[in-house]
N, C-alpha and C positions, 0 to 999 in steps of 0.2 A: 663560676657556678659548677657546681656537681655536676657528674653523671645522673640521667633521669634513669630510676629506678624501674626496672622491664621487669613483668612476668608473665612467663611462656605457660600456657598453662594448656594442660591435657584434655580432650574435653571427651574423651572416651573412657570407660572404665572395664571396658570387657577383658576375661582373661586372655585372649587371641590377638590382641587388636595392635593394629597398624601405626598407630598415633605414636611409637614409640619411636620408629624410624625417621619420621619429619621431625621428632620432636627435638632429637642427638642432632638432625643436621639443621636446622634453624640454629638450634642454641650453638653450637661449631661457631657458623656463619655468624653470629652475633657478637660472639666473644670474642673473635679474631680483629671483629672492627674496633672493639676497645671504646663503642659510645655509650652503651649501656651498665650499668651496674645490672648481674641476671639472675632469675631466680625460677626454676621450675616450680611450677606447682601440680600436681599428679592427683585430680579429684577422687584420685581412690582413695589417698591419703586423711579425706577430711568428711567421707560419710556423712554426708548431709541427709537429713531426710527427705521426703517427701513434702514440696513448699505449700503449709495449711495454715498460714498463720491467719489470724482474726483480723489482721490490718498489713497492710502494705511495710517494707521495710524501711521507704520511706517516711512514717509514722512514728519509731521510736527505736529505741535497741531488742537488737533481737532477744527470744525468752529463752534457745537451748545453747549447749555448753559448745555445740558443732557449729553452731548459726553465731553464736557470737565471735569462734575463733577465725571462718573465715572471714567473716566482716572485716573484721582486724586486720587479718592477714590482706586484704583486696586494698583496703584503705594504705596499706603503706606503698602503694605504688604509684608509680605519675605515666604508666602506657602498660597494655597488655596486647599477645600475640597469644591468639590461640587458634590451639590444634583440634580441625573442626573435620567428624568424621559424617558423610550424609545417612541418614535413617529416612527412605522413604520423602524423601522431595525436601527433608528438613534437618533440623541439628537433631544430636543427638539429646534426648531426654535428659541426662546425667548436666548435659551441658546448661539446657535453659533452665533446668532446676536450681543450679550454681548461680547464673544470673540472676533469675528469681528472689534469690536468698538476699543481695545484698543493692541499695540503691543511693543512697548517698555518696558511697563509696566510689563506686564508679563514675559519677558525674564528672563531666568537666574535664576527661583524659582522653587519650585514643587510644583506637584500638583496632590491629591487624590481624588477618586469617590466614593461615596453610589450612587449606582442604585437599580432602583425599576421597578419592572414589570414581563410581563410572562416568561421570561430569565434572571430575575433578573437588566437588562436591561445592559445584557452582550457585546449587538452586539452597543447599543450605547455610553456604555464605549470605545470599541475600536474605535467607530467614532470619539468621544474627543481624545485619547490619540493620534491619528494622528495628529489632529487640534493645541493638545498642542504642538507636536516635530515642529511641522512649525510656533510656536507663540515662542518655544528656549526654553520652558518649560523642567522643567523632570518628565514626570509622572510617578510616584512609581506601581513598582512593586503587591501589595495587592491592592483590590478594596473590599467593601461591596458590597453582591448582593442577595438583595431580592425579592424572586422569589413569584408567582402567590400565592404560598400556606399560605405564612408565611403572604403575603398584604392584602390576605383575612382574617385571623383569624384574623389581626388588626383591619381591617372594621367592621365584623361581628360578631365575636365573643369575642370582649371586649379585643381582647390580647396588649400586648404591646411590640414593640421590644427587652427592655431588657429579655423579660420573655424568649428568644432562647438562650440558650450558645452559640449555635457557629456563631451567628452574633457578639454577646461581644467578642467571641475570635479571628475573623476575624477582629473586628474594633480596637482591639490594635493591632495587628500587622500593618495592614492598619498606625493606629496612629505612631506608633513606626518607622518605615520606610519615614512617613512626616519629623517628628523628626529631625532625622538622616539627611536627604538631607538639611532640613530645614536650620539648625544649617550649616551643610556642604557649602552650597551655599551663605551661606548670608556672612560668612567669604571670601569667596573667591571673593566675591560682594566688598566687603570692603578693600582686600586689593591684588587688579589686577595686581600689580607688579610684585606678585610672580609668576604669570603665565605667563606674559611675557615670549618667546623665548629667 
């Protein structure tokens, strides 16, 4: 069997923003393990509008040129990590609009978080992982969360995330439990007979 196909996706767009340091050391850490086939995705890159559609995306195909190329681009995957920054007790906007956009796609995959912020950006992980069980998603168990002190000594003090152990030993486990669902899902994706009743 193949490698399941990972994408790490950015879920901030601001021009200052943080997401870009978890985003190099996740994907590092990912690629070194050699289980994933990876693939960034940088929500700035796909200007998505504003989510108005007249009916839910799981309803039909999308009607703009931006909304159909993510669809696409989401659908060729079998797990996603994303890099979740917190806005006020939640995800980032930028982020559940992206969600929003596409629903079939995502069904039936899993999906891990690195968060960043003064809680590690704990309370908008649990905002995604709600958003994921209603998109059919499974989101795993381990998350990355780093917290006010550790984002400052990257800013400030020259540090870099691998230089913490126990962000490296939360992000394999994290990895490990992708993995696992990853591989688990995508079989089961592939051959839906056995699940039959």
């Amino acid at each position: 069997m193949s490698r399941p196909k990972l994408a790490i996706i950015i879920g901030s767009i601001r021009p200052n923003r943080f997401a870009d340091h978890p985003a190099r050391w996740i994907e590092g850490i990912a690629r070194a393990r050699g289980d994933f086939d990876i693939e960034v995705l940088d929500l700035k890159d796909y200007k998505l509008p504003l989510f108005a559609e007249a009916a839910s995306p799981a309803a039909g195909p999308a009607k703009g040129e931006a909304q159909q190329r993510w669809r696409e681009k989401i659908a060729s995957f079998d797990a996603y990590l994303i890099i979740a920054a917190e806005y006020n007790h939640g995800a980032t906007p930028s982020l559940t609009n992206a969600l929003d956009h596409a629903y079939l796609e995502w069904n039936k995959k899993p999906v891990a978080f690195v968060g960043y912020g003064g809680v590690g950006a704990a309370r908008a992980i649990e905002h995604l992982r709600a958003i994921a069980v209603e998109l059919q998603m499974a989101p795993v168990r381990n998350a990355v969360h780093i917290l006010l002190p550790v984002f400052m000594a990257v800013l400030r003090e020259g540090k870099q995330l691998a230089d913490f152990d126990f962000l490296n030993q939360n992000a394999k486990e994290m990895l490990d439990q992708l993995l696992w669902w990853a591989n688990a899902l995508r079989a089961a994706r592939e051959a839906p007979e056995r699940l039959a009743a």
